[in-house]
N, C-alpha and C positions, 0 to 999 in steps of 0.2 A: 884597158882603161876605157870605159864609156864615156859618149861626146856629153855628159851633163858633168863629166869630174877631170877635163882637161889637164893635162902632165906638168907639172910643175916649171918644164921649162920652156914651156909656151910662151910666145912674144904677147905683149897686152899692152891694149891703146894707151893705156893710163894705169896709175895706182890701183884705179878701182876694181880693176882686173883682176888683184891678186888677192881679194875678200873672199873668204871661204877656203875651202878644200883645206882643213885643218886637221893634223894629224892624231891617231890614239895611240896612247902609249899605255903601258902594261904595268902594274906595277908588280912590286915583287915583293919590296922589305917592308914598308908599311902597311901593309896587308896582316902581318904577324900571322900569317899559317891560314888564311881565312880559307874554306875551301872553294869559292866562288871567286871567278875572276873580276877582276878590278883595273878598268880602262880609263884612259884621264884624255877628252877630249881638250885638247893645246889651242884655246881662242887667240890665247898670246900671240899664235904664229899669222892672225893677221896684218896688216902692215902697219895699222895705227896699234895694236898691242892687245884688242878686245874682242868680245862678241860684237859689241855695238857695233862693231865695222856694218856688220851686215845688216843691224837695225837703220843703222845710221843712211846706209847706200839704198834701202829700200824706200825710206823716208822720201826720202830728195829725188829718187828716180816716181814716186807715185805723184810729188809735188810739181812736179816739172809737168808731168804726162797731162794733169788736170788742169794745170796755169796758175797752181798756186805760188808756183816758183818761178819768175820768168829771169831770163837773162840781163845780168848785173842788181837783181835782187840780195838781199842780206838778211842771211840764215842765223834764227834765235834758239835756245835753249838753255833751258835751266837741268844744270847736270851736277854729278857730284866730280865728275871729271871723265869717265870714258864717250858714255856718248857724245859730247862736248867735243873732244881729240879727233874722236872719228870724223864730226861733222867740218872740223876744222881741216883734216888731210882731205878731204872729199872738197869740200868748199874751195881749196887750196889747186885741187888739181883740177877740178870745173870750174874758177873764177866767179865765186861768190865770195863775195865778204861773209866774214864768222863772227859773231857776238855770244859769249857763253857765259851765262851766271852761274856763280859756286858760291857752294856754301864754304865760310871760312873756314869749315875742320878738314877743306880738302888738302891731299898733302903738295909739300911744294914741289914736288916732281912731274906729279900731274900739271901744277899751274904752270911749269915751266914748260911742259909739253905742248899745252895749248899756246901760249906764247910763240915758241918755237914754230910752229906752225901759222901763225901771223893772224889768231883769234883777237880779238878783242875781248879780254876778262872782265865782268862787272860780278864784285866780291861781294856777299849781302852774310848777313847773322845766319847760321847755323840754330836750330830747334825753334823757330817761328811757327805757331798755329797757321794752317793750312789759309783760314781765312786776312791773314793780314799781307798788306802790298807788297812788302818787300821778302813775303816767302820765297825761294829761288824761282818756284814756277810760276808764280802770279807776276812776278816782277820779269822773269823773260818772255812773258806772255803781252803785259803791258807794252816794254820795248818796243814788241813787234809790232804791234797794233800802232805805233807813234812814230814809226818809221817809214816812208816811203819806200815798198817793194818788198818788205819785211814780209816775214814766213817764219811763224814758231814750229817748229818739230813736232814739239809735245807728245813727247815716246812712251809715256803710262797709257795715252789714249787714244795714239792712233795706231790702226789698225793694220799698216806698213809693218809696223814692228812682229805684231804675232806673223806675218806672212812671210817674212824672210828667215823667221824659224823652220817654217811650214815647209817651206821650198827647197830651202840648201842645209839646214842642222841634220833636221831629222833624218831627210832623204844620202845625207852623206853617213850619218851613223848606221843606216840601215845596210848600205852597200860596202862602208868599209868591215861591218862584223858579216856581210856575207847574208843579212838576215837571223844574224845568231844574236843579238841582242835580248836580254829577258828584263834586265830592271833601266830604265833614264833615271840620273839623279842630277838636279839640276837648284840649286840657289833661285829666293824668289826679289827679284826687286821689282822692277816693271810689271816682271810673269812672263816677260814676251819668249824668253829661251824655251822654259817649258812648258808653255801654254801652244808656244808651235811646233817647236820640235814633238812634245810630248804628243798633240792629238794627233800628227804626222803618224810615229810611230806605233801611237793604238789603233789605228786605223790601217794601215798597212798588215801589222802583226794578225790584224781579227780581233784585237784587243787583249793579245797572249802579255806583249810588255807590261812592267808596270811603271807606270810616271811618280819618283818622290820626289816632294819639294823637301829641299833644306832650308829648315832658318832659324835663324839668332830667337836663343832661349828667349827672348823680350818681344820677340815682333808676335805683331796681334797677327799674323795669318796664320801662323801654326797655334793661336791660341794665349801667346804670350801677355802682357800686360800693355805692350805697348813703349814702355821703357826702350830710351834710345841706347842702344849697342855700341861697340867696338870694332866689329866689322865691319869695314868701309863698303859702300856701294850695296847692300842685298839688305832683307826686311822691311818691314814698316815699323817708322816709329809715329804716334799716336801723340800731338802737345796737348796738355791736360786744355788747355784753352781752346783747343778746335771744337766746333761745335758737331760738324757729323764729320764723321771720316770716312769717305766716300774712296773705295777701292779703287784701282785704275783698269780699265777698261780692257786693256793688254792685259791681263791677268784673267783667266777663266778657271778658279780653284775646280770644277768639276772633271778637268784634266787630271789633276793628280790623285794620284790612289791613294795615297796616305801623304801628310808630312810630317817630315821628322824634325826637333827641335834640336840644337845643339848649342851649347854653351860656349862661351866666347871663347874660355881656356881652351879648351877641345878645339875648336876652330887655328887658333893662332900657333898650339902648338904643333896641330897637325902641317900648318902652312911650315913651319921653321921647317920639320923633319924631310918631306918633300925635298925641301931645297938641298939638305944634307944627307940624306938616304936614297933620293932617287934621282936626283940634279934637275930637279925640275923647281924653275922659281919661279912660282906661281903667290897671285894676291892672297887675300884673304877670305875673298868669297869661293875660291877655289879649294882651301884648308877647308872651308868647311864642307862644301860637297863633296871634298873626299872623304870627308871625317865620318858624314852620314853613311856613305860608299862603303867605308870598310865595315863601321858596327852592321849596316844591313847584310854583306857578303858572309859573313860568321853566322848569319843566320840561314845561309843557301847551302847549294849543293853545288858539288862540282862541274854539272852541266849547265848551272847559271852562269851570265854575263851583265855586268853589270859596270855601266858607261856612265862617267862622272863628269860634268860639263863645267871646266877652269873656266873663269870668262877673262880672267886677263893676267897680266904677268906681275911677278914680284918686283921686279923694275920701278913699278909706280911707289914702292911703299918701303925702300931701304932705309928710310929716316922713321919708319913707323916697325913695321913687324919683324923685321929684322936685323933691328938696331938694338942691342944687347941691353945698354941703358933705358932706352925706352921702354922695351919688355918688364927688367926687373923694377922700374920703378912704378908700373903700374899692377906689378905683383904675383909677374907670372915666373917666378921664380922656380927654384928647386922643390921637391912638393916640402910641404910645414905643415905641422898641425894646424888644423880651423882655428878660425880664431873668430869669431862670431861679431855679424858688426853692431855696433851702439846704436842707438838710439838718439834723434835728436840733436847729432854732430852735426848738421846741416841747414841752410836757411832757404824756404822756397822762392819762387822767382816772383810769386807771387806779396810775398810778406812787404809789410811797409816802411820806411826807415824806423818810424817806433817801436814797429814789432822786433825790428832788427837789432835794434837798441837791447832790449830784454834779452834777448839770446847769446848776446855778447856780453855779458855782463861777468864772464870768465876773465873776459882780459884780454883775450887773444885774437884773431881773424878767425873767421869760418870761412869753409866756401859756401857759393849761392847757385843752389842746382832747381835746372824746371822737375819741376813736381808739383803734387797736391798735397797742402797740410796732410791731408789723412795716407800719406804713403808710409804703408806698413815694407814691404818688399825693399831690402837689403837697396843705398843708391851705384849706381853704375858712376864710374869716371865719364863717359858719356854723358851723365849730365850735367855734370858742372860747368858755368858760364862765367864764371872770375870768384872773387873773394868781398866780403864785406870785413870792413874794422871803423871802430870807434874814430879814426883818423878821418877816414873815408867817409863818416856821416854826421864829421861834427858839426858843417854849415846847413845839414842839410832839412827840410822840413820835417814832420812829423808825420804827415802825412804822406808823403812822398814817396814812389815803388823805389824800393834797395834795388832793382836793375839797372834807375836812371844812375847809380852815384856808385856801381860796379869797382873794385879793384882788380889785381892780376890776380890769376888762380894761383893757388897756395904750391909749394914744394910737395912733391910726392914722393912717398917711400917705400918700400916693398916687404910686406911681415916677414919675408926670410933674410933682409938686410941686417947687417952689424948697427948698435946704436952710434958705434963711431964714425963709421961712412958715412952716415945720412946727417949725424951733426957737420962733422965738415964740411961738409959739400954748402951747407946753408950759407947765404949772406949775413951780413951785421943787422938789416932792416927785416927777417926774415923771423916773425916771431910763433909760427907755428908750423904746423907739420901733417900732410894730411897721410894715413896710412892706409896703404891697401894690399887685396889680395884675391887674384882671381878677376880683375877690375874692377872690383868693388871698394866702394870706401867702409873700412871698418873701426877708424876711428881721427880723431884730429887732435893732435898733441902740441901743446906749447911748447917750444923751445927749452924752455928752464927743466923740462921732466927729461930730457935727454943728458942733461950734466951729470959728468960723474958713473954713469951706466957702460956696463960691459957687455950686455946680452944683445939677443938679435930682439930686431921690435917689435914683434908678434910676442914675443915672450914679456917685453917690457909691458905692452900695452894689457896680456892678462893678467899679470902681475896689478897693475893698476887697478883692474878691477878690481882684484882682491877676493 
């Protein structure tokens, strides 16, 4: 064992000790016959649960070194939850106070984490244009700026983050395959994983490896539309309201050789099978870089290697991705025929209470998802931010944005569900129904069309068309 990858049962000052030297495991049955091998590098086995550990430790040790961080300062960041955790266990074991903004779609196991660890959480809206105050990073940015000794992170743009790729990801995949590495496949959020690990390993190789980014079919780096996703933590989502959308700094796209898109379904169901086929419970940015990992390995050779970078563990997301009701009522059920989504079932975040008015004129609640009138492209459950009803805008102006006068988002159903499940399950106040499949919303059904029906919903609802 070389003195850069110390033996696991080495004595260390502190937590921070134990960041890195993360294990690869092999897979076998989700692979399906591929002839190329398939490594799943385990960020999970950091001590806070992530990659970020090591963005996070890079962070705070560059911050220190230069006096942006002095002792009994107070550490800011706008996180969706991992780097947040990490800065909170580091914070924790170096005696900084921690302040971390989430957006509210984070789940509550991550909030509990960072709590746990003695953060202070400031919760802001979920899908905010890049330029308004309370987007997560403009608003932990402000924080810091209005605090005495205060120090933002800001892990998209600084340069700590690609460096602790550079240093310990790459340099540990390199030595645990021996130098046998040929493809990195790595999830893009920041970029920092394979923007440093990745130029680590083409440089080293002679440029033999190839670096792919994985991301969510919607995220504009692999070309998507921008449309907010289902996978937590990885992609770019793009609010139609932002005026430029300025990449993050930590991300150098000319590192990766190609990226590959993957669709949410593919992502989420690859993450379940992991947990059940190879005991490994890993998030959902990990599902999907192995998802990219195996369709690419089917296209290699046997003497290919091909290392898939998990950045954190399933742990954070038992109320989400593998919570059996959650899955099927956002429609990732048994596979069903397509069922093609409608037209028009949906109000933009942008429409007025008058405009909203007309659209309702069905009877029933819509929901009110960010988008642009002119969105053609099927809507994701990602975007929906509550419900609009005739109830909900009867005091209200005519002029008025239907975001200010918001309801709860609607019931969700899953096109492979029975009609009778999904009526049951409904409340007395509960007068419509949104259906989906694949996360997609494909249609929104009134209460009174479920009476009396014995088919599954998918079936009902093309029936409906007729």
């Amino acid at each position: 064992m070389s003195e850069e990858f110390p033996g696991p049962f080495a004595v260390v000052d502190d937590v921070t000790g134990l960041v890195g030297r993360t294990p690869l495991v092999r897979l076998k049955r989700v692979v399906r016959g591929a002839p190329a091998a398939v490594l799943v590098k385990v960020e999970a086995a950091n001590p806070a649960g992530s990659s970020k550990d090591r963005a996070a430790l890079s962070m705070v040790r560059a911050a220190e070194a230069d006096g942006a961080l002095r002792p009994g300062g107070v550490i800011f960041e706008g996180s969706s939850g991992n780097t947040g955790i990490a800065l909170a266990m580091i914070g924790a074991a170096l005696g900084y106070r921690v302040v971390v903004v989430v957006p509210d779609r984070s789940s509550q196991e991550k909030l509990g984490l960072l709590r746990a660890y003695g953060a202070q959480v400031v919760i802001t809206p979920a899908l905010l244009p890049a330029e308004h105050p309370d987007q997560v990073r403009a608003l932990a940015a402000r924080l810091a700026a209005q605090t005495p000794g205060g120090w933002y992170a800001g892990q998209y743009d600084n340069p700590a983050n690609i460096d602790a790729h550079y240093t310990t990801t790459g340099p540990e995949i390199w030595a645990q395959t021996g130098g046998g590495v040929t493809h990195l496949v790595a999830s893009i959020g920041t970029g920092g994983t394979l923007t440093g690990a990745g130029r680590y390993l083409r440089e080293v190789s002679g440029d033999r490896v190839q670096v792919v980014g994985a991301d969510p079919e919607s995220s504009v780096y692999g070309g998507g539309s921008g449309r907010p996703h289902l996978v937590e933590a990885t992609g770019r989502f793009v609010h139609p309201d932002t005026g430029t959308d300025v990449w993050p700094r930590s991300y150098d796209p000319s590192v990766a050789t190609t990226v590959r898109q993957v669709p949410d379904r593919e992502s989420i169901a690859m993450t379940r099978a992991l947990a059940r086929e190879e005991g490994l419970l890993l998030g959902a940015s990990g599902g999907l870089a192995v998802a990219a990992a195996v369709a690419l390995a089917h296209t290699l050779g046997p003497d290919d290697v091909v290392v898939a970078v998990a950045p954190d563990s399933g742990r954070s997301y038992l109320s989400k991705y593998f919570d059996d009701d959650w899955v099927s009522r956002r429609g990732f059920g048994p596979d069903t025929e397509h069922v093609p989504a409608a037209a028009f079932v949906t109000i933009p975040h942008s429409a007025t209470v008058d405009q909203a008015r007309a659209a309702l004129r069905g009877g029933h609640a819509l929901p009110v998802v960010v988008r642009t009138a002119e969105q053609t492209e099927p809507v994701s459950l990602a975007q929906v931010i509550g419900s609009a009803s005739q109830a909900d805008l009867r005091d209200a102006a005519p002029d008025a944005l239907v975001v200010d006068h918001l309801g709860p988002a609607l019931p969700l159903a899953g096109a492979h569900e029975p009609v009778s499940t999904v009526r049951d399950r409904l409340t007395p106040t509960q007068d419509a129904v949104v259906i989906t499949q694949y996360g997609l919303v494909i249609a929104v059904l009134p209460r009174s069309e479920l009476d009396g029906r014995t088919t599954d919903i998918g079936e009902l609802v093309t029936a409906l068309r007729g």
